[in-house]
C-alpha positions as CSV (number, residue, x, y, z in Angstrom):
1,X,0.0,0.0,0.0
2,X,1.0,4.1,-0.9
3,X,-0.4,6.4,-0.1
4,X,0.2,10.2,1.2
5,X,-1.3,11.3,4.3
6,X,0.0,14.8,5.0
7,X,0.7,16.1,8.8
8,X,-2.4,17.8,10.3
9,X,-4.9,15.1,8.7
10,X,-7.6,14.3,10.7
11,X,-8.4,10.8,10.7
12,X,-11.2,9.5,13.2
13,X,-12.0,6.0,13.8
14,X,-11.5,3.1,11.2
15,X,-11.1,5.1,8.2
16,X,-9.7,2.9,5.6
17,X,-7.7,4.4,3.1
18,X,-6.7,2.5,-0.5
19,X,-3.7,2.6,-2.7
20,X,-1.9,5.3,-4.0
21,X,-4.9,7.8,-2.7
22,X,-3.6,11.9,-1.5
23,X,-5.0,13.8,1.4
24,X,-3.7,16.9,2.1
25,X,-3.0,19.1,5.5
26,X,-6.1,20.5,7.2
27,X,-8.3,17.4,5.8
28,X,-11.0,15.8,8.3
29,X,-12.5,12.2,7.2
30,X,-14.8,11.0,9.7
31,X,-15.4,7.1,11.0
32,X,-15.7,4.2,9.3
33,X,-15.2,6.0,5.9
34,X,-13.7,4.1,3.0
35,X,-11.4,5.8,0.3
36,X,-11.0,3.8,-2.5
37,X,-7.8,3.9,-4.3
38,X,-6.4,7.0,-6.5
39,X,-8.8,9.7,-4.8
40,X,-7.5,13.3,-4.1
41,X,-8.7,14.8,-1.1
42,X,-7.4,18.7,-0.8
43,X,-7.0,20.8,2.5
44,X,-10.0,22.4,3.4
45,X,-12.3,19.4,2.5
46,X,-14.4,17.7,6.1
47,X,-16.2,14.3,5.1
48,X,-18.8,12.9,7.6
49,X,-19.2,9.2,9.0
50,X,-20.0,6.5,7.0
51,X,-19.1,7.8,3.4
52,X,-18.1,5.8,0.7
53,X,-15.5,7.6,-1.8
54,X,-15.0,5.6,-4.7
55,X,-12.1,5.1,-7.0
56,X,-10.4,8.8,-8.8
57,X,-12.7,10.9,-6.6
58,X,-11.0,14.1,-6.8
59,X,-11.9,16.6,-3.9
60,X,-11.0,19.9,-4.1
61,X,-10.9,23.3,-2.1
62,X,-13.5,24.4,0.4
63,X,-15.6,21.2,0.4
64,X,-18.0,19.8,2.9
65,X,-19.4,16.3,2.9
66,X,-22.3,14.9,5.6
67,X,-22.7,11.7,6.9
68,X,-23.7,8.1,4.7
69,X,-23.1,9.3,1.1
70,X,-22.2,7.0,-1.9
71,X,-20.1,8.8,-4.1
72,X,-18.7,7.1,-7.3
73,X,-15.8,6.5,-9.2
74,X,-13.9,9.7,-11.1
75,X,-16.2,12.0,-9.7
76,X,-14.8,15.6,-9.2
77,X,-16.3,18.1,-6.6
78,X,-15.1,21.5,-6.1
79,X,-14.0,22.7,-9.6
80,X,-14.2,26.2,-10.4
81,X,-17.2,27.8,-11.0
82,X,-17.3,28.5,-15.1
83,X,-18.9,31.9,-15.0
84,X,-17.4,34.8,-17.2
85,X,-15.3,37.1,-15.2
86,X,-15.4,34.2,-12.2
87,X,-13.7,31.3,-13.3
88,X,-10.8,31.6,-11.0
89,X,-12.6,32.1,-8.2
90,X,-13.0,29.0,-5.7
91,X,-16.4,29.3,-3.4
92,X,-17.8,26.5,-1.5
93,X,-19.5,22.8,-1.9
94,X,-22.0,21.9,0.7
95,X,-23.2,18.2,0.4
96,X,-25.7,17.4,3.2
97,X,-26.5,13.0,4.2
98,X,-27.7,10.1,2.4
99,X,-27.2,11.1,-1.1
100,X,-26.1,8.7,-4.0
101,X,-23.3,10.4,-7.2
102,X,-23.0,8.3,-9.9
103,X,-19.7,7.8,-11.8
104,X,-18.0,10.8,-13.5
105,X,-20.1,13.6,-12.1
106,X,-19.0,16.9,-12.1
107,X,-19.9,19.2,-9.3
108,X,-18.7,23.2,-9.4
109,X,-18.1,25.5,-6.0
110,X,-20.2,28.3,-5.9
111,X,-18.9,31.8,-6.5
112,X,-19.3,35.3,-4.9
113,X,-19.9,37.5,-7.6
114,X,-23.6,37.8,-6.7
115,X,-23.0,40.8,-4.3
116,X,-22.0,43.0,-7.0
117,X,-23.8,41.9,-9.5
118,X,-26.7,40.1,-8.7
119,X,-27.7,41.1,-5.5
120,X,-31.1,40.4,-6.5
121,X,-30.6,36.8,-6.3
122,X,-29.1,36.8,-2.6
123,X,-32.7,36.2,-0.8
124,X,-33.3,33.7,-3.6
125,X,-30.7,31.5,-2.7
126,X,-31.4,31.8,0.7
127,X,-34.6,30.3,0.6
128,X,-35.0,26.6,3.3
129,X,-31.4,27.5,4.3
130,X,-30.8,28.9,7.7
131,X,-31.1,32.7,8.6
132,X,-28.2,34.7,9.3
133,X,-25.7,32.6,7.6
134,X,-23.4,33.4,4.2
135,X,-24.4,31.0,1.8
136,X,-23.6,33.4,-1.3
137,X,-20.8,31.2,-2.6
138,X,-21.7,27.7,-2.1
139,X,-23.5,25.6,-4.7
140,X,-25.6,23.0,-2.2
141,X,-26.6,19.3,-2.5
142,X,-29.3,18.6,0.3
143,X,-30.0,15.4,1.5
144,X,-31.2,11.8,-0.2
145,X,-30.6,12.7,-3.6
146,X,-30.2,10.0,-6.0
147,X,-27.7,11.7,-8.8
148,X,-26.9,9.3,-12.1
149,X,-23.6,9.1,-14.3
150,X,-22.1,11.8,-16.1
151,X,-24.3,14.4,-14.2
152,X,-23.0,18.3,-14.5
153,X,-23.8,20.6,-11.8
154,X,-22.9,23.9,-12.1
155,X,-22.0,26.9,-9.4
156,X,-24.6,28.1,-7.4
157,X,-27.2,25.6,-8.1
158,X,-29.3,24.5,-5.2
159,X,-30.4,20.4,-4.9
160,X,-33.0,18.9,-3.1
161,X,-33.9,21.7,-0.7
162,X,-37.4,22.4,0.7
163,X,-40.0,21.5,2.8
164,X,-41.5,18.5,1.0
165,X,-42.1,15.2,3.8
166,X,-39.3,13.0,2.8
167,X,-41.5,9.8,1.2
168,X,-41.0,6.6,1.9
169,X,-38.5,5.5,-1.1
170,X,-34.7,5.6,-0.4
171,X,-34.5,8.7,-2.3
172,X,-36.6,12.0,-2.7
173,X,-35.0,13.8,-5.4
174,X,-33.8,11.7,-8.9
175,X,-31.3,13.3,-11.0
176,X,-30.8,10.6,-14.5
177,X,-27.7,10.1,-16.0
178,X,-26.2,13.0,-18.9
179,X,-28.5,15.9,-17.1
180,X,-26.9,19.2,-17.0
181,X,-27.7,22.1,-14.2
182,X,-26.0,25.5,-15.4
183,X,-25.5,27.5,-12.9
184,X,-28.2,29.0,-10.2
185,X,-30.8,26.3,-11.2
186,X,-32.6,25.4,-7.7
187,X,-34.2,22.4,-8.3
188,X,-36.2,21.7,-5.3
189,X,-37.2,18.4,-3.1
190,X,-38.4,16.1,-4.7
191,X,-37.9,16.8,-8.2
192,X,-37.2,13.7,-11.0
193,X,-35.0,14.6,-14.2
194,X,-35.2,12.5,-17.2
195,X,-31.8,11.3,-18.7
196,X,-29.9,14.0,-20.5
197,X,-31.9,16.9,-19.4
198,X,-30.7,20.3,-19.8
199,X,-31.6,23.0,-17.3
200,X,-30.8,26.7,-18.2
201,X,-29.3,29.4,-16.0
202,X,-31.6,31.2,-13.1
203,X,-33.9,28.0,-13.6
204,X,-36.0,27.6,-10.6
205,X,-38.3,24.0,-10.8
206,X,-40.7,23.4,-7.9
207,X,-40.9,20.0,-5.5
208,X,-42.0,17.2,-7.5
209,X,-41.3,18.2,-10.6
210,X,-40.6,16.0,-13.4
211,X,-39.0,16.5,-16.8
212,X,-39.1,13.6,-19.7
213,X,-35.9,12.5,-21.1
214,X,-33.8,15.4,-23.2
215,X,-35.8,18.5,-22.4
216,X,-34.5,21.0,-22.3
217,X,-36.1,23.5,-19.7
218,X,-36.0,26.7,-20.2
219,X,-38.4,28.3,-18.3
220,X,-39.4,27.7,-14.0
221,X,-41.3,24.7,-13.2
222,X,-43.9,24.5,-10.9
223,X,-44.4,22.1,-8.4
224,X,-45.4,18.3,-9.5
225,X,-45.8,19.8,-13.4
226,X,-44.8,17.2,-16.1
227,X,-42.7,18.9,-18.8
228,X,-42.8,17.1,-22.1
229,X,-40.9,17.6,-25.5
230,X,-40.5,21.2,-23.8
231,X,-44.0,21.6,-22.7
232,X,-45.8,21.4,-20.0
233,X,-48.2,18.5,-20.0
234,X,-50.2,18.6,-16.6
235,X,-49.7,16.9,-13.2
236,X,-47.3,14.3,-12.6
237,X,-49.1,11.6,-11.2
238,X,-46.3,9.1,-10.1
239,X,-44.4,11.7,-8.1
240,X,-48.2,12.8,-6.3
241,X,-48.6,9.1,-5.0
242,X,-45.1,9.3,-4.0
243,X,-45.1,12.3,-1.5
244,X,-48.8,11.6,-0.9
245,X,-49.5,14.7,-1.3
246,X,-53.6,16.3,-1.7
247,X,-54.5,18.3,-5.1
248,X,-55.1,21.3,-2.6
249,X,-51.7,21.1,-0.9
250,X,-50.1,20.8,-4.7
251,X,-51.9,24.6,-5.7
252,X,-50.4,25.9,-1.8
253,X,-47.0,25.0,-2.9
254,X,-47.4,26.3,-6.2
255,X,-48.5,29.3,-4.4
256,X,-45.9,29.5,-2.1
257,X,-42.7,29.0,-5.4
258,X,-43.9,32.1,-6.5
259,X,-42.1,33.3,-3.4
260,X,-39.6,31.0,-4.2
261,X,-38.3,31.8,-7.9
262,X,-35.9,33.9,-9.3
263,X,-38.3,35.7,-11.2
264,X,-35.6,36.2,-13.9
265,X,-37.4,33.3,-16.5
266,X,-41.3,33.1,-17.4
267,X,-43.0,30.3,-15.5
268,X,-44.8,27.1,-17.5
């Protein structure tokens, strides 16, 4: 076995660490964690209990990881945020419990630029997170989210956040493989994307939404809609049974994302 294990690595209890893997100074990996061989772990990165990090994970800069996550072979988390102006600049990842990434996902840190030039979006991107705390450069993975291969998530975007009852499958919110967040896209609890969709910039889509396979969405989805071949189709049936949710508590929360949007893109 080779590996390097910098001084100043926190290790807690029966961590076990695989070939050839790199953690540098400052790290924290919590018990009974497993990193697989070739990963990269960077300074400034805390993983919880009970993580799995597979083979190639690379984790970079300011990266935070909860407890029980499954996270895949040659995923990378923490690259640059790919904004004009911003690509330099290295923000946060925040990834909360429970949560399933697939193989060769690609997650970007948030970045700060919204200050100066969005300040508009600052309470939007607030919204389910706690008051009184700087979340401006952190793009945000909640908890039990099922995310496929070859998933993109940009800076800035918020998963899996809001205050749907988690059901009683595994996992609330369903990201299929090829799917594409740009950046800002909150895609709330309990959403489903369809393999290879493409969400635009500023998109917000409400709890239980569900998009078919290669939309491209373009404008904000409300809650437990069914977009289609770009358009939206009606109520999504499956997802309704699976939140047990009423007809009259669909129209509240489609009430309440009004609150809850951007209000940068037109709504479906």
């Amino acid at each position: 076995m080779f590996e390097i294990i910098e001084d100043g690595v926190l290790l807690d209890q029966n961590v076990q660490i695989g070939n050839y893997v790199t953690i540098k100074k400052g790290a924290k990996i919590g018990k009974n964690t497993i990193i697989s061989d070739y990963t990269y772990i960077d300074s400034n990165v805390v993983i919880g209990e009970n993580n799995y990090i597979g083979t190639g994970v690379i984790i970079k800069g300011n990266v935070q990881i909860g407890d029980n996550n499954h996270i895949l072979d040659q995923t990378i988390i923490g690259l640059p945020s790919k904004h004009i102006g911003y690509h330099f600049y290295k923000g946060r990842v925040l990834i909360g419990d429970n949560n399933f990434i697939g193989n060769a996902c690609a997650i970007d840190c948030g970045n700060n630029h919204l200050s100066c030039k969005h300040p508009e979006l600052l309470p939007y991107l607030s919204v389910d997170l706690p008051q009184n705390t700087d979340y401006e450069d952190a793009t945000i993975i909640g908890n039990r989210c099922y995310i496929l291969n070859n998933v993109t998530i940009h800076h800035n975007c918020r998963i899996g956040l809001g205050n749907l009852k988690n059901s009683s499958s595994e996992y609330d919110t369903v990201i299929c493989t090829g799917c594409c967040l740009n950046g800002f896209v909150s895609l709330r609890k309990g959403c489903e994307l369809g393999s290879g969709t493409y969400i635009r910039e500023y998109a917000s889509i409400g709890e239980g939404a569900y998009t078919s396979m290669m939309t491209h969405v373009v404008k904000d989805v409300p809650p437990f809609a069914f977009i289609r071949n770009n358009q939206f189709v009606g109520d999504f049936e499956r997802l309704i049974q699976k939140f047990k949710i009423s007809k009259n508590e669909i129209i509240k929360l489609r009430n309440e994302f009004e609150n809850k949007r951007s209000q940068k893109l037109k709504c479906y």
